[in-house]
Backbone as JSON, one array per atom type, in Angstrom:
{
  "sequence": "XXXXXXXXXXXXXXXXXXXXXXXXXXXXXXXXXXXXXXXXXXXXXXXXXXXXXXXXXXXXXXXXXXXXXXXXXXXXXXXXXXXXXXXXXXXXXXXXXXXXXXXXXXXXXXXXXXXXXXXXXXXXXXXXXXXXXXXXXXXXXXXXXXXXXXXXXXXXX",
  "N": [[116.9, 63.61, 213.16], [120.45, 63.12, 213.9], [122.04, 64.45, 216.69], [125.1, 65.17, 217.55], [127.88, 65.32, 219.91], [130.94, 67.38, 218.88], [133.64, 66.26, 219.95], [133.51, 63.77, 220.1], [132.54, 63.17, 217.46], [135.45, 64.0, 216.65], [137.26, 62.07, 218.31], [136.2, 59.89, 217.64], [136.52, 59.29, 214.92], [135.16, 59.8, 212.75], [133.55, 60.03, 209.45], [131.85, 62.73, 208.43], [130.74, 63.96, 206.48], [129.47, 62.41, 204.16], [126.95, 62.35, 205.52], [124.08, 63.84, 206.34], [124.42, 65.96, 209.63], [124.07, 67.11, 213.06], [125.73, 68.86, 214.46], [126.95, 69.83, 218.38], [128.22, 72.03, 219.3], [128.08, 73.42, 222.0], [127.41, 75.85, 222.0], [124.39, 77.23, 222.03], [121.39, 78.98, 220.21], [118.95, 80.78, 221.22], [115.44, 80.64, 220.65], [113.64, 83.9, 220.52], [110.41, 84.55, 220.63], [108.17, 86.5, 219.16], [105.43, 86.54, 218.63], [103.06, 84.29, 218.37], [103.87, 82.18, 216.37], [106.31, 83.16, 215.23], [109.76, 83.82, 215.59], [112.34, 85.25, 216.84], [115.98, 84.13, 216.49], [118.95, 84.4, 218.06], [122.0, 84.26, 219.74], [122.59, 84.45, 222.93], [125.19, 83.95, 224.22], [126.58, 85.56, 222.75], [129.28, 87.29, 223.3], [130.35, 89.41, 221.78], [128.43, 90.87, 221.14], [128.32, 93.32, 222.34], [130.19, 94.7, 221.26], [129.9, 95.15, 218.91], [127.34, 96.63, 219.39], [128.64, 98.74, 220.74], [130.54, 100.07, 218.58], [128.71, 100.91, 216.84], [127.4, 102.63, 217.91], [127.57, 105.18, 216.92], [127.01, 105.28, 214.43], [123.93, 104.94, 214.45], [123.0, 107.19, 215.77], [123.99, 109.36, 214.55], [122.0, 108.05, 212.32], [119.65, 108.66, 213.12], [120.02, 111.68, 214.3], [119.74, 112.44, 211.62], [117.5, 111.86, 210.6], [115.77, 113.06, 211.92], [116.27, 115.65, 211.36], [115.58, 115.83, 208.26], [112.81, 115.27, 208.96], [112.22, 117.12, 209.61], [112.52, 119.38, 208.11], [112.8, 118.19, 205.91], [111.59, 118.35, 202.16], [108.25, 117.53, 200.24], [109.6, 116.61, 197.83], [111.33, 115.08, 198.18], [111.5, 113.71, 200.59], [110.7, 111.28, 201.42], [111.95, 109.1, 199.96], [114.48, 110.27, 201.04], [113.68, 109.32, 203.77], [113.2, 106.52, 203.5], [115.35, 105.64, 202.94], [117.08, 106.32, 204.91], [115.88, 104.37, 207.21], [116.3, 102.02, 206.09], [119.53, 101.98, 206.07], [119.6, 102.11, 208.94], [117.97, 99.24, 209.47], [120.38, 97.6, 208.72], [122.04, 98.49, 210.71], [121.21, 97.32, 213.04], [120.51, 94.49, 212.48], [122.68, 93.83, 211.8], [124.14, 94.17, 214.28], [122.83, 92.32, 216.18], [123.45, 90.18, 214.61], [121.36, 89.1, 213.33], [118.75, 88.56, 211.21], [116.74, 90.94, 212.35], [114.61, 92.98, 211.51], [113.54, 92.34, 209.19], [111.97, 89.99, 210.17], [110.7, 90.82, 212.35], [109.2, 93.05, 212.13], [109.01, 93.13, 209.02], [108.38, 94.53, 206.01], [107.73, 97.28, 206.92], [109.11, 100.21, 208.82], [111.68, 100.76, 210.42], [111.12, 103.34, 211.98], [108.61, 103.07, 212.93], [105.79, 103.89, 214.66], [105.37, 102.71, 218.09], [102.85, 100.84, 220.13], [103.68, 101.87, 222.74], [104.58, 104.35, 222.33], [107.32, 104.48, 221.8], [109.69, 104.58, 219.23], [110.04, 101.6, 216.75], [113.08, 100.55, 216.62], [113.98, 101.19, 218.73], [112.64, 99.9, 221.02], [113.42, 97.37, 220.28], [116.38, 97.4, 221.28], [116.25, 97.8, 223.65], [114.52, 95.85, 224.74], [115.97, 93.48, 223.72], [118.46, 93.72, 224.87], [118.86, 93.64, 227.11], [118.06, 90.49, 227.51], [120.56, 89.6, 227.17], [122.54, 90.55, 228.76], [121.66, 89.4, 231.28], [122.02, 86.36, 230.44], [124.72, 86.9, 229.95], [126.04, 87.46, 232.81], [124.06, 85.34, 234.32], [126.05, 83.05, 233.1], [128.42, 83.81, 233.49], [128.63, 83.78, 236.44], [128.37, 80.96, 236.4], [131.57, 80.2, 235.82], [132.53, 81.55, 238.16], [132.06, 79.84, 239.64], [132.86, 77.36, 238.84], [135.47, 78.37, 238.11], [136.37, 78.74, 240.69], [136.78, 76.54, 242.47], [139.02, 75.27, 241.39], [140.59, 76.81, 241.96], [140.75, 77.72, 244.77], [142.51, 75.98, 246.08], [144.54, 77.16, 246.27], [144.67, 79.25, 247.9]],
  "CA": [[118.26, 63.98, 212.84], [120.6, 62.58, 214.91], [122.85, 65.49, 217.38], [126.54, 64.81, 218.16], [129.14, 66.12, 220.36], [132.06, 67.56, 218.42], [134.26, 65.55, 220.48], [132.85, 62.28, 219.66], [133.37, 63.2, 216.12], [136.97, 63.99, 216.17], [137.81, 61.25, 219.02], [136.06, 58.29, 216.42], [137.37, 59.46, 213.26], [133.91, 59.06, 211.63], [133.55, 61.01, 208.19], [130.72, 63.79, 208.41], [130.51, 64.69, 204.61], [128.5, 61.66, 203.38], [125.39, 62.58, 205.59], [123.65, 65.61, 207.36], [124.31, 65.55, 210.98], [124.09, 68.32, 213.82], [126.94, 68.82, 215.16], [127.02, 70.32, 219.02], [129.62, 72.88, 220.28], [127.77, 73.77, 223.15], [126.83, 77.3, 221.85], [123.11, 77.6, 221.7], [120.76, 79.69, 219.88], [117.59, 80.7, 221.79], [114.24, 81.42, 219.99], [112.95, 84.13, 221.15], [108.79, 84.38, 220.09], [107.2, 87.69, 219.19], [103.83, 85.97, 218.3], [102.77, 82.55, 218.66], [104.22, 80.87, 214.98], [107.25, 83.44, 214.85], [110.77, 84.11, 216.51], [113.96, 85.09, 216.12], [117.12, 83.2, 216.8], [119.79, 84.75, 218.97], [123.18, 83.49, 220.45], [122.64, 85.44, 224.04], [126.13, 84.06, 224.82], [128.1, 86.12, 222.05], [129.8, 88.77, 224.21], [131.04, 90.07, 220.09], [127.54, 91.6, 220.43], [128.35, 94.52, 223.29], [131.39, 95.15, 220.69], [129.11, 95.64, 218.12], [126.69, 97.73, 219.96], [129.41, 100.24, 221.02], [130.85, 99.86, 217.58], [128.09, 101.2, 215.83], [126.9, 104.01, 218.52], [127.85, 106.68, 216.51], [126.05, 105.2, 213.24], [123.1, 105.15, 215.1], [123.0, 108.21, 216.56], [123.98, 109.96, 213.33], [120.85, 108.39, 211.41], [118.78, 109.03, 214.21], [119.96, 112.76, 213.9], [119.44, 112.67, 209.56], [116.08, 111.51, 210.52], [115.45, 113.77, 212.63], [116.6, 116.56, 210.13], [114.61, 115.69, 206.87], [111.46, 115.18, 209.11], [111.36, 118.61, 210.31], [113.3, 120.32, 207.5], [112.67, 117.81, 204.14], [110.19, 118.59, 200.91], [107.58, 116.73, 199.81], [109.76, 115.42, 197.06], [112.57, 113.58, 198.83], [111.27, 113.12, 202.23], [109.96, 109.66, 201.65], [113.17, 108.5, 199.82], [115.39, 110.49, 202.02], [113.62, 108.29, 205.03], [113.2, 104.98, 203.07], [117.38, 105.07, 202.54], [118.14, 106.36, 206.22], [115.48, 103.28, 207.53], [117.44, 100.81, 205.09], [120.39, 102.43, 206.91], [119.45, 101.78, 210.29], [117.84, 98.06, 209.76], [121.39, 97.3, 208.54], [122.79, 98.27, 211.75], [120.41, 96.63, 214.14], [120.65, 93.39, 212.07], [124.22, 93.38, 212.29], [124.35, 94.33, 216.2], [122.4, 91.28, 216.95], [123.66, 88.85, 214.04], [120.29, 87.99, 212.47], [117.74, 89.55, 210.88], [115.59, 91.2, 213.18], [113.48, 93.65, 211.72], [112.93, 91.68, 208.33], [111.38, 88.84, 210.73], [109.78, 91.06, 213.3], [108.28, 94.14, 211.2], [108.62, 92.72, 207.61], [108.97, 96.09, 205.34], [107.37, 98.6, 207.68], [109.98, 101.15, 208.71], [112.29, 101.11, 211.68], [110.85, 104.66, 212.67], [107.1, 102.99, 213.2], [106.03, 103.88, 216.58], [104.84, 101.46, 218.97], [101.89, 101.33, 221.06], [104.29, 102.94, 224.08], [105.0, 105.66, 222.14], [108.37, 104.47, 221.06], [110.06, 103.81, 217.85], [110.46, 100.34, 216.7], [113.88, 100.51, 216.87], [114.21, 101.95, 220.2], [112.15, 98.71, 221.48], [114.42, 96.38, 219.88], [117.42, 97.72, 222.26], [115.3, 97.84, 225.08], [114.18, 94.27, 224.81], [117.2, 92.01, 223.7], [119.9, 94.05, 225.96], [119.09, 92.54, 228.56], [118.56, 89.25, 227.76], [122.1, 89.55, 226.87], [123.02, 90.93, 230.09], [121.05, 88.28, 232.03], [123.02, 85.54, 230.12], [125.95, 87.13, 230.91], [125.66, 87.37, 234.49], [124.69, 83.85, 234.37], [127.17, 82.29, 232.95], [129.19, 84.3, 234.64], [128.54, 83.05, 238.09], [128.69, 79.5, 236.39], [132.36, 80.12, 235.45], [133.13, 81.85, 238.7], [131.98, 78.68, 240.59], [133.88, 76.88, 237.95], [137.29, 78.57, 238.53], [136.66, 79.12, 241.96], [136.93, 74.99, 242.85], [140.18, 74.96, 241.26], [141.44, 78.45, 242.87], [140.43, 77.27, 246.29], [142.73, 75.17, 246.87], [146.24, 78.12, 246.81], [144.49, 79.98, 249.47]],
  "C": [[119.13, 63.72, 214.06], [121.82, 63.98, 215.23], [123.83, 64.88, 217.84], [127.2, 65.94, 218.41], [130.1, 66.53, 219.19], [133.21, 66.29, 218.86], [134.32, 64.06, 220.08], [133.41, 62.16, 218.1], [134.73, 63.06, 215.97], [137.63, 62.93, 217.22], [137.49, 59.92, 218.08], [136.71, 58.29, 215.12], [136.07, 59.31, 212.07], [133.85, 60.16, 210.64], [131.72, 61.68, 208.33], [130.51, 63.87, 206.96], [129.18, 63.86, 204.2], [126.98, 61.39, 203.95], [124.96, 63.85, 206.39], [123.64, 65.05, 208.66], [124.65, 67.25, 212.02], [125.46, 68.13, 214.34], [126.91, 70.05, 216.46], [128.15, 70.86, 219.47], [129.29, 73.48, 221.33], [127.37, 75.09, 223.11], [125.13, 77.32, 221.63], [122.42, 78.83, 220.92], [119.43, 79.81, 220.57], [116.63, 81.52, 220.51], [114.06, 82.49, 221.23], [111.63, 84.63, 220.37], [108.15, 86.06, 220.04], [105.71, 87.78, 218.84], [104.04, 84.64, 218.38], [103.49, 81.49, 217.43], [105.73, 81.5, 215.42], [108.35, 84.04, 215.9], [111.8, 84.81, 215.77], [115.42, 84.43, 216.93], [118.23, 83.82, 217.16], [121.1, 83.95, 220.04], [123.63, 84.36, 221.42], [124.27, 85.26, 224.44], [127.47, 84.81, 223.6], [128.31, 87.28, 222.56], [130.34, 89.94, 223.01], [129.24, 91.35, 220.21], [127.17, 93.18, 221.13], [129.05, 95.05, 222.01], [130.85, 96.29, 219.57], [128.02, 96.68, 217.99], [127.25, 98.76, 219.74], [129.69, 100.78, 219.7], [129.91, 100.93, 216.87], [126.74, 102.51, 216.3], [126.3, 104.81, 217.64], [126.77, 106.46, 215.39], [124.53, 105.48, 213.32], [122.75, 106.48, 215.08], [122.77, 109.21, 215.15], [122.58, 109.41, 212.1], [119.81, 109.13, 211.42], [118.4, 110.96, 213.92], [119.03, 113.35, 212.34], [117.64, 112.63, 210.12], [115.17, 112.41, 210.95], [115.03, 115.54, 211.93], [115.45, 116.95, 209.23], [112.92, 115.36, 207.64], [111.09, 116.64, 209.32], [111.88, 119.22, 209.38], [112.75, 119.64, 205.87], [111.12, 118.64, 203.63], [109.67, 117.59, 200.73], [108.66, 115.57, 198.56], [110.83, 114.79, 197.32], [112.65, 112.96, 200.08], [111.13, 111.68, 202.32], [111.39, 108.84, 201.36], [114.4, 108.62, 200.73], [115.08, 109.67, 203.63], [113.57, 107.04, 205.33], [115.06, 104.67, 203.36], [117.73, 105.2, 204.37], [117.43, 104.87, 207.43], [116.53, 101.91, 207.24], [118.71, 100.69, 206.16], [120.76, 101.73, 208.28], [118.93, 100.15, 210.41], [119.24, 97.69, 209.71], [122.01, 96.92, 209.89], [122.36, 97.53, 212.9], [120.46, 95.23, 213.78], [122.32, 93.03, 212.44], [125.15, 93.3, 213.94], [124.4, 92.86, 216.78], [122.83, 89.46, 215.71], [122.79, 88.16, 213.57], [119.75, 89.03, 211.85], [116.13, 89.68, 211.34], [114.11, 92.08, 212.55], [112.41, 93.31, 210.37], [111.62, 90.37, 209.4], [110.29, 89.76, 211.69], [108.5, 92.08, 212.72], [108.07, 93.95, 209.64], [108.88, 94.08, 206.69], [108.38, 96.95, 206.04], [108.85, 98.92, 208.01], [110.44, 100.58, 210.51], [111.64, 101.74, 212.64], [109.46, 104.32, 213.27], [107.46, 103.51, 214.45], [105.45, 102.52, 216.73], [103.45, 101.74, 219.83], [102.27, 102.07, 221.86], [104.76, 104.2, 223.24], [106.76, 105.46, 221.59], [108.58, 104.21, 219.3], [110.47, 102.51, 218.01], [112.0, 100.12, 217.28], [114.87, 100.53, 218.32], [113.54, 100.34, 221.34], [112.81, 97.72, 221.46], [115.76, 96.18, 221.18], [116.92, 97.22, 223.72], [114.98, 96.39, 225.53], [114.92, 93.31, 224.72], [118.22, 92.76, 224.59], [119.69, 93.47, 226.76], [118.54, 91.27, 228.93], [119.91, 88.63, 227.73], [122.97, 89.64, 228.17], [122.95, 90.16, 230.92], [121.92, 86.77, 231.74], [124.28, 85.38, 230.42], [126.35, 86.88, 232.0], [125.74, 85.74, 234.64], [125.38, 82.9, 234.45], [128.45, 82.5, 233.51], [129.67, 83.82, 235.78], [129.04, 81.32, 237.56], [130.61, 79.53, 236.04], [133.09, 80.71, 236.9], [133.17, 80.49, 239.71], [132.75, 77.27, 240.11], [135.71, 76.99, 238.55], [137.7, 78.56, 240.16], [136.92, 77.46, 242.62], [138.77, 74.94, 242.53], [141.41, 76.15, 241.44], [141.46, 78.09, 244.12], [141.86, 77.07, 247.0], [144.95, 75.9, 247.0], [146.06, 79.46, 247.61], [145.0, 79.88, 250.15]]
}
């Protein structure tokens, strides 16, 4: 499959429609691998995804609580549903944080709430693990943009 600039495209005038072609905007997606076949696909440079974090704190927090609730307080006959819906709940928001679907790809229908070998909840791992590739990207690119502006700042010192 052949990969083209954007640029190229709209500087030739060539018509895209009449075949499949990649088209590069310079945004990447990184795999990242949680077993040897399977990943998930992540765009470390969307800064939309702090927004989204903060954004959705509270939702968090508040299932977290519910969950918390109906484990130590529910009955036998709505506990399971009452933790299937607040799971549901919570993949929602973790999928939408990060813009893919993480916990369909990583856990498949097991629950958010699993633990982990460390003693955490799934969920709690998730955070823990992509924040700061996010952060790291950041930073990165960061520096590449300060060394960027800084060439053409220089010079009204």
């Amino acid at each position: 499959m052949e990969e083209m600039n954007v640029n190229s495209v709209i500087e030739s005038g060539d018509a895209v429609a009449d075949s499949k072609q990649i088209v590069n905007f310079g945004v990447k997606r990184t795999k990242i691998y949680f077993d040897e076949d399977n990943y998930i696909s992540l765009n470390l440079s969307d800064t939309n995804v702090v927004k989204r974090y903060y954004n959705s704190r509270d939702k968090v927090e508040s299932i977290i609580n519910e969950f918390d609730k109906k484990a130590e307080q529910g009955t036998e006959d709505n506990i399971i549903d009452d933790i299937y819906y607040l799971d549901q709940e919570l993949r929602n928001v973790i999928d939408y944080i990060f813009d893919e679907k993480i916990c369909e790809k990583v856990i498949g229908n097991a629950s958010v709430f699993t633990i982990t070998d460390d003693g955490n909840y799934f969920f709690t791992k998730v955070f823990e693990t992509l924040m700061p590739l996010y952060e790291k990207d950041f930073k990165l690119k960061s520096k590449k943009l300060e060394k960027k502006f800084s060439k053409h700042l220089d010079k009204y010192k």
